[in-house]
N, C-alpha and C positions, 0 to 999 in steps of 0.2 A: 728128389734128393737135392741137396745144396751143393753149389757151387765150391769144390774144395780150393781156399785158399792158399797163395804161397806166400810164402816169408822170407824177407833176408834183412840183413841191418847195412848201416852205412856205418864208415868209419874214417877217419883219417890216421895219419900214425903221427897220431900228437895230442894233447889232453886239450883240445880245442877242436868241435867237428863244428854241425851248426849251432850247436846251443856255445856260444861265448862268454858264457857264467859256466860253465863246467868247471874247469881246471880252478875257480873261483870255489867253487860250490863245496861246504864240509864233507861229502860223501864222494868226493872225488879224488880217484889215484892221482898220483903227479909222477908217476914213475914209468912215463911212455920212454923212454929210453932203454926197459929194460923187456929182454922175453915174458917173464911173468905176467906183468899189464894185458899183453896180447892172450895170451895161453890163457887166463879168469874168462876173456870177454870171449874167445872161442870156445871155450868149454859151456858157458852160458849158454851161446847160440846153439849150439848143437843140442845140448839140453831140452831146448827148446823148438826144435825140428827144422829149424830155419832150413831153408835151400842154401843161402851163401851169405858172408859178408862181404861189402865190398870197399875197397879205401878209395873215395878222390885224392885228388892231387893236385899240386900248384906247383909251375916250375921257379917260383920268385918269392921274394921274402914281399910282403906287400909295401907299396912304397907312394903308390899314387895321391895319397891325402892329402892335402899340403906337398907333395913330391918331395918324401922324406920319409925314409921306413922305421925311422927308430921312435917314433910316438906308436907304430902296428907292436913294435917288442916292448913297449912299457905297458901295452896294455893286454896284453896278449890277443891278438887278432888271429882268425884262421890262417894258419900257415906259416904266423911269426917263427915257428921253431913246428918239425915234422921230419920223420925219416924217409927213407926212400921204403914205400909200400912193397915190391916186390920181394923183397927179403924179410919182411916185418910178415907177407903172407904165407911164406915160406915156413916160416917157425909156426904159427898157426896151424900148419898141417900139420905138423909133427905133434901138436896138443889135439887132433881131431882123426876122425877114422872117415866121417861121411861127409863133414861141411863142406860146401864150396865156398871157393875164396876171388873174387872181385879184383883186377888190379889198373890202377888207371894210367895207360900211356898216351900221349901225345902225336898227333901223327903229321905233327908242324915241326918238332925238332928231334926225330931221328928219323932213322931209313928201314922200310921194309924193310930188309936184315937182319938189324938190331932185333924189333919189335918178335919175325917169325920164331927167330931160335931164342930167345930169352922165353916165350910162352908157348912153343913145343918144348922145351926144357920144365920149364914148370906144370905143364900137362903130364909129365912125368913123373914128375917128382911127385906128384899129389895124387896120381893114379885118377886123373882124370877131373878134376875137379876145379879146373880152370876158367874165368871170365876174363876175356880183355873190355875195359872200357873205355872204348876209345872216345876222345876227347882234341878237338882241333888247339887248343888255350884261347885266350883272348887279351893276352894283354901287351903292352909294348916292355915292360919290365923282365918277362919271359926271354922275349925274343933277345933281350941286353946280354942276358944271362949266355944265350948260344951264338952271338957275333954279329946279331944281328941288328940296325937301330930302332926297326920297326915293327911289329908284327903284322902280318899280311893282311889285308880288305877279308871282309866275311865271304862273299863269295869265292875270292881264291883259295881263303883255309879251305871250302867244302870240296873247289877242285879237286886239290891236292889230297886230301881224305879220301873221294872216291877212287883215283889212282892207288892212292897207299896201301888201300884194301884189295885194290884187284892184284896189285905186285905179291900182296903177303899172302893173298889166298894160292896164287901161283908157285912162291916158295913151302908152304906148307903142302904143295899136291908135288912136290917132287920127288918124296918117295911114295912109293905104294906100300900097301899098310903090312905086305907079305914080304918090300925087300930085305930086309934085313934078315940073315940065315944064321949066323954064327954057328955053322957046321966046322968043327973043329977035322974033320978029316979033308976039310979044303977049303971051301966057300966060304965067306968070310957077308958077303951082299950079293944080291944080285944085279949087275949091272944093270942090263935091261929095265929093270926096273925101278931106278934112278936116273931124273930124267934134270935138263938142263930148262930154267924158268926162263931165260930169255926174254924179259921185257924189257921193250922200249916208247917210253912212254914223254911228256912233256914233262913231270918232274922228278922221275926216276929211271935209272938205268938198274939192271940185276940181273945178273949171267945165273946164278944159282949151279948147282943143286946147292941145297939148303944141307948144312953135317947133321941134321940134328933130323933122326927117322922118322915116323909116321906114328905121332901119338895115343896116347887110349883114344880122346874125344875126336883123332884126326887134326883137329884143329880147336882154340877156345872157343867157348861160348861170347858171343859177340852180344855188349853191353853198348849203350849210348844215351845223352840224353837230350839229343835235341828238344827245343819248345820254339826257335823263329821258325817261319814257316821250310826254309832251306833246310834248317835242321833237321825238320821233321819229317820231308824229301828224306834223306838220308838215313836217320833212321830206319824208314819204313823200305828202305832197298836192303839194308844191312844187319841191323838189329835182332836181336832174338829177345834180350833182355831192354827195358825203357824204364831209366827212374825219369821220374815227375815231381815239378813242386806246383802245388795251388793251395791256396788254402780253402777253396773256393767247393762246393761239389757239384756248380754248376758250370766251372772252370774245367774240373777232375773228367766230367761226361763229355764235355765238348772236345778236351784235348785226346779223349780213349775213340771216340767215334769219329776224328779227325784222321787218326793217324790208322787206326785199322784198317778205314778206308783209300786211305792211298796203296794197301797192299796188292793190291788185285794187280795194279801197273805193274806190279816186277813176277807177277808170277806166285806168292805168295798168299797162304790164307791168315784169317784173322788168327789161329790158333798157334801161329809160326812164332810170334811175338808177343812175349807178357809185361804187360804196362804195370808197374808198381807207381803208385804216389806213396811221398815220405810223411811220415808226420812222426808228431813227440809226445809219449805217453806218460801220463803222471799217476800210477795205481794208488788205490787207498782201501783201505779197508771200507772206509766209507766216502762219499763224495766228498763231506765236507773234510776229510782227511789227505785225498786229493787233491782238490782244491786249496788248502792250504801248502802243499809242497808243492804246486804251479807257481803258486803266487811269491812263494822262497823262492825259488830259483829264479824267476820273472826279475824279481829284485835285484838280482846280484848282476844283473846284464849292464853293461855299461855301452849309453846312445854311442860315443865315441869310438868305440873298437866295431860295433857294427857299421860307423858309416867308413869307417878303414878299410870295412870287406868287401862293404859296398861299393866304393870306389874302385878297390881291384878288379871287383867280380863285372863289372861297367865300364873300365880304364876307364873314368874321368874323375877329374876331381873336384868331389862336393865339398871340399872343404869353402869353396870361394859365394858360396850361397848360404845365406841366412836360419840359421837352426829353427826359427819360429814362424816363419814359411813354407808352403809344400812346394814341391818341385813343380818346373812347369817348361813346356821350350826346350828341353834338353836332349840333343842327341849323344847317343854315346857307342862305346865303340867297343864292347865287349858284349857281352851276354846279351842278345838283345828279346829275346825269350820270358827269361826272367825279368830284364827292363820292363816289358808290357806287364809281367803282373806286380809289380812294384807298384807300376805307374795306378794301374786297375785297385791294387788296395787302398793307394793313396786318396782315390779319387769319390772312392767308395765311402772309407769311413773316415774322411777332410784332415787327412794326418800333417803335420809340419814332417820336416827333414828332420828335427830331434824325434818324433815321433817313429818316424821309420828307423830310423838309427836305433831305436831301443828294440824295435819290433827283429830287426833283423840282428842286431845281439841275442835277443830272445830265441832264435832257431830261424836265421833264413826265410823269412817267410812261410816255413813249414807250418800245419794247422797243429796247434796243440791235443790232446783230449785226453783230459781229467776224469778220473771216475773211478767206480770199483770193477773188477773183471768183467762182469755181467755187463755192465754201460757200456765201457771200452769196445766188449763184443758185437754189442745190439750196433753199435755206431759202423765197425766195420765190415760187418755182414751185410747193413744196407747200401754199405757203399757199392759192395760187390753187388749186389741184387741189382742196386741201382745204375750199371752198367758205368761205373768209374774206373775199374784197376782188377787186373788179374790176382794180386796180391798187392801185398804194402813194407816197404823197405822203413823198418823201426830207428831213429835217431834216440841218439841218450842225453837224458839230461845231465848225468854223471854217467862215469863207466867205471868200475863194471856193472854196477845195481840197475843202472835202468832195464838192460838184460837181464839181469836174475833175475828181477820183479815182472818182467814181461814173462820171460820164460814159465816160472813157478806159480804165475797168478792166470794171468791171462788166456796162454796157451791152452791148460788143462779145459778153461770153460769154450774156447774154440773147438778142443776137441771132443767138448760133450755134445756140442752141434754140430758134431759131422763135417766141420768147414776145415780140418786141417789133419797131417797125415798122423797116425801115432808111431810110427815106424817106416826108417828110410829101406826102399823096396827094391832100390838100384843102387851103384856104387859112382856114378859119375855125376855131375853137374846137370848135365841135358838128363840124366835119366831122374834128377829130383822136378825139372823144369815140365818134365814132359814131354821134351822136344823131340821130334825125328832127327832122326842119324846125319850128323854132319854131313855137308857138302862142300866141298872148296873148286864148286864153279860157283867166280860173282854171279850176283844175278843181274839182270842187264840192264843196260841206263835207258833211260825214258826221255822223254821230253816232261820234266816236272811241269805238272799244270798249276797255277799258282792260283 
């Protein structure tokens, strides 16, 4: 029998995700400012059985290019204009009965506190169907934004991450899943069973109890996407959910059989953790119908707002290096993950910096794949065969249609080969994932072997 695949999509809450010709593109809303936008592209996904969508996030308007952000808003770069995802996911539930919903915080600029009760709240609210994607950021523009001049060295962001998770896991275990009684002939909680989190740690302090009870999930499903080698440490101590970008499928195996394997060190099996790699689907009735709306949209990408992103996504600024050149010599001080397959496609297929600049307008370095349902299918079934990805997190070339088109076209022939569900069979997040039943003991720190 085949390997049943999962599904979820990526989003931002702004008419700009990876693909930087969206909001550009004829077939694209411009009206992320309103619920409806959201409510089309969650009705889509569910349609279409997805596990969850989930929004990134940036805490800064991008600025790094030239160190000047208003060339990021003349041309619309990732993040030039987005809303705050938590409430953008919020409404999304209220358009959906099973989808899970994805939300990306930060664990550099707020406090365990903030983070546990905003998403036991929203585990709430959604009857369970909650991901945190936690995210250290990377850039010094961020850090301007919260008081800071600088943003921290890579190694202390992951510090401070695995701290921030052991504090939140502590506040989310402060009630027990039975104290709350609301016996109206007295008992209102059960003390006893509310307990005081008490950490003290190098960069958090938290007395707790946490106000906010003992959720459906217990606690969210824990998203992440490390790719530096520290990332991936951390990941594989924490994660339950793993988005990936390669474009590569001998990138996609080495990164899934990389990181599985560092499970074992925290106690962990390979099944604990579902690796999605993203990519961007162009349906056609027929290839050459496909293929011609790749090549639209491929067009409409401009070099310029992807090396904007580029540069945030890297904190450095490429503007000071030659367009008709590839990059060479460069350390940089953000994503350094992604940097390596930057560098790796560069090096591959001899691209100049305008070169990559259009590639990464084009979708991030995401692998495209053009074709009629059937192609689409054969491609992703072997990926899964071929020991790459538990499932695959869908990027749009426009929204909402790239979801409908997935949803309506594609799905149905996945589900004529047994690779994906026809009906959601649980009501929470972990129960579309697979997952065993929350715990909120961290698991325990190792000596990363590098």
């Amino acid at each position: 029998m085949s390997k049943k695949m999962h599904l979820a999509g990526f989003l931002m809450a702004s008419p700009v995700t990876h693909s930087h010709a969206m909001w550009r593109h004829p077939r694209g809303a411009l009206n992320f400012l309103q619920p409806d936008f959201y409510a089309a592209i969650a009705r889509a996904a569910e349609r279409g059985f997805f596990d969850f969508v989930f929004f990134a996030d940036v805490l800064a308007v991008p600025g790094r290019y030239g160190d000047d952000f208003r060339q990021a808003l003349a041309v619309g770069a990732q993040t030039a204009a987005a809303l705050d995802p938590s409430y953008v996911a919020l409404s999304m539930a209220s358009a959906t009965r099973h989808l899970g919903l994805g939300v990306t915080r930060s664990t550099t600029y707020y406090a365990p506190y903030d983070i546990a009760r905003a998403f036991g709240t929203l585990d709430h609210l959604t009857g369970g169907r909650i991901a945190w994607n936690v995210v250290t950021s990377n850039a010094d523009a961020e850090a301007q934004n919260f008081g800071f001049r600088q943003h921290l060295e890579h190694e202390s962001r992951y510090e401070r991450a695995d701290e921030f998770l052991e504090a939140t896991f502590g506040l989310w275990a402060s009630w027990e899943p039975d104290a709350l009684v609301l016996d109206k002939q007295g008992l209102f909680a059960d003390p006893a069973k509310v307990h005081r989190t008490a950490h003290r740690g190098r960069w958090f302090d938290t007395t707790g109890p946490l106000t906010v009870p003992s959720s459906p999930q217990k606690r969210p499903a824990i998203m992440q996407a490390g790719s530096s080698s520290r990332g991936k440490e951390f990941a594989a101590r924490w994660a339950e959910i793993i988005f990936e970008i390669d474009p590569t499928p001998e990138g996609r195996k080495a990164y899934y059989a990389d990181v599985k394997g560092r499970l074992a060190r925290y106690g962990r099996r390979p099944d604990d953790v579902k690796i999605f790699p993203s990519f961007i689907p162009f349906v056609g009735e027929t290839e050459t119908i496909a293929r011609e709306k790749q090549a639209f949209h491929n067009e409409l990408a401009d070099p310029i707002a992807g090396l904007i992103t580029l540069s945030a996504h890297f904190d450095h600024d490429f503007s000071r290096y030659s367009l008709d050149e590839p990059i060479r010599n460069v350390e940089v001080g953000g994503n350094h993950g992604l940097f390596d397959v930057a560098q790796r496609v560069t090096a591959k297929d001899n691209l100049t910096l305008r070169d990559l600049g259009k590639l990464y307008a084009q979708g991030v370095l995401l692998p495209q794949i053009a074709g009629t349902p059937s192609q689409i299918a054969d491609q992703l079934e072997a990926s899964i065969h071929n020991e790459e990805a538990d499932g695959f997190i869908v990027s749009a070339a426009y929204l909402p249609g790239s979801f409908e088109e997935f949803s309506d076209f594609v799905v149905p022939e996945l589900q004529r080969r047994g690779l994906v569900r026809t009906r959601y069979e649980g009501t929470t997040l972990r129960d579309h994932l697979g997952l065993a039943p929350a715990t909120l003991l961290p698991p325990s720190r190792v000596q990363a072997a590098e």
